[in-house]
N, C-alpha and C positions, 0 to 999 in steps of 0.2 A: 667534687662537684657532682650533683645530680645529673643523671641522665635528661635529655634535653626531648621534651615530648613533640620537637616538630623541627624534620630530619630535612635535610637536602632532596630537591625531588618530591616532596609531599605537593600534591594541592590542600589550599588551603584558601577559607571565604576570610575577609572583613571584617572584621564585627564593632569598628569603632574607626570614629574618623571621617577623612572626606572620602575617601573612597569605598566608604558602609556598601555590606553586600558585594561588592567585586569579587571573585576569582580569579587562582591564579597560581604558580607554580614556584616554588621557594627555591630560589637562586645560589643564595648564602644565606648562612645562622654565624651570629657572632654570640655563641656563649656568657662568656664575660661580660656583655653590655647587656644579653638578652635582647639580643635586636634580630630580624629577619628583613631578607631583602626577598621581594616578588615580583617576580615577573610580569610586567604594565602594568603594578598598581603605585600609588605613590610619588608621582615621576615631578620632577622639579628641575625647572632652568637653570645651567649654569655658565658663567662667562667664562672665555680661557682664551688667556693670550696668546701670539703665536710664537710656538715655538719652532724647534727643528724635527720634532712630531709631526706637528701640527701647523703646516705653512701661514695658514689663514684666520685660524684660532676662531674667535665667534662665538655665540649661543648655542648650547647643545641641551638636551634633553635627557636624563636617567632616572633611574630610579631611586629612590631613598630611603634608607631603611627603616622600618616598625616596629614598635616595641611588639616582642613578641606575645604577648598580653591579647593586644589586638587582632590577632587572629586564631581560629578556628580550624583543627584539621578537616577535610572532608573526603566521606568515606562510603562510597555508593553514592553520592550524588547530595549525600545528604550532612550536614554539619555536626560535627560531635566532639565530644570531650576526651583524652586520653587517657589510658589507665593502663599501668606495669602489673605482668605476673609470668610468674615462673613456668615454663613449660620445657621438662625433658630436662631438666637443670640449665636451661636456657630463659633471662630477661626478655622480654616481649614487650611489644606494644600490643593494646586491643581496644576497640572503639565501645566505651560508654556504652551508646544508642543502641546498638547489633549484640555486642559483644564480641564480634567478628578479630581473628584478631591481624593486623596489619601487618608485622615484619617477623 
C-alpha cells in the first residue's frame, strides 16, 4: 500500500461536499476505505438506544467520515497538493504550492 498523503494531526480544507471550504483537523485516516474523519466537519445525527453506557440513549451528534479525495492538506494557511521525495534517504512529504517540505 502506498503511502497515504494526509496523516493524523494534518489540517486540512474541504474541497467537495456540504461542507466546501471548512477547516479542520484530521482525527482518523482509514487507509483501506480511503476515508478521513475531521474534526467539526461532516457531523451527522445519530440515534442510540439506551444501554448500560448510555442510561438515556437519544440523539447525538459526530462526525462522519470523507473520502479522502475530498479534502486538501493545508500548509501556511494556504491549500496544496502533496508530493514524496527522498531527503538524507529518508521519504518525505512536501507541499506542491512552497515546496516547503511538511514531515
Amino acid at each position: 500500500m502506498a503511502t497515504s498523503k494526509i496523516k493524523v494531526g494534518d489540517t486540512v480544507k474541504v474541497i467537495a461536499g456540504k461542507d466546501l471550504g471548512k477547516e479542520g483537523k484530521v482525527t482518523k485516516v482509514d487507509t483501506q476505505n480511503h476515508k478521513v474523519v475531521v474534526e467539526g466537519i461532516n457531523k451527522v445525527m445519530r440515534a442510540t438506544k439506551p444501554s448500560m453506557q448510555n442510561q438515556n440513549g437519544g440523539i447525538f451528534e459526530k462526525e462522519a467520515a470523507l473520502d479522502i479525495s475530498n479534502v486538501m492538506l493545508v500548509v501556511d494557511g494556504k491549500a496544496t497538493r502533496v508530493g514524496f521525495k527522498v531527503e538524507d534517504g529518508k521519504k518525505v512529504r512536501f507541499a506542491k504550492a512552497t515546496g516547503k517540505t511538511i514531515d
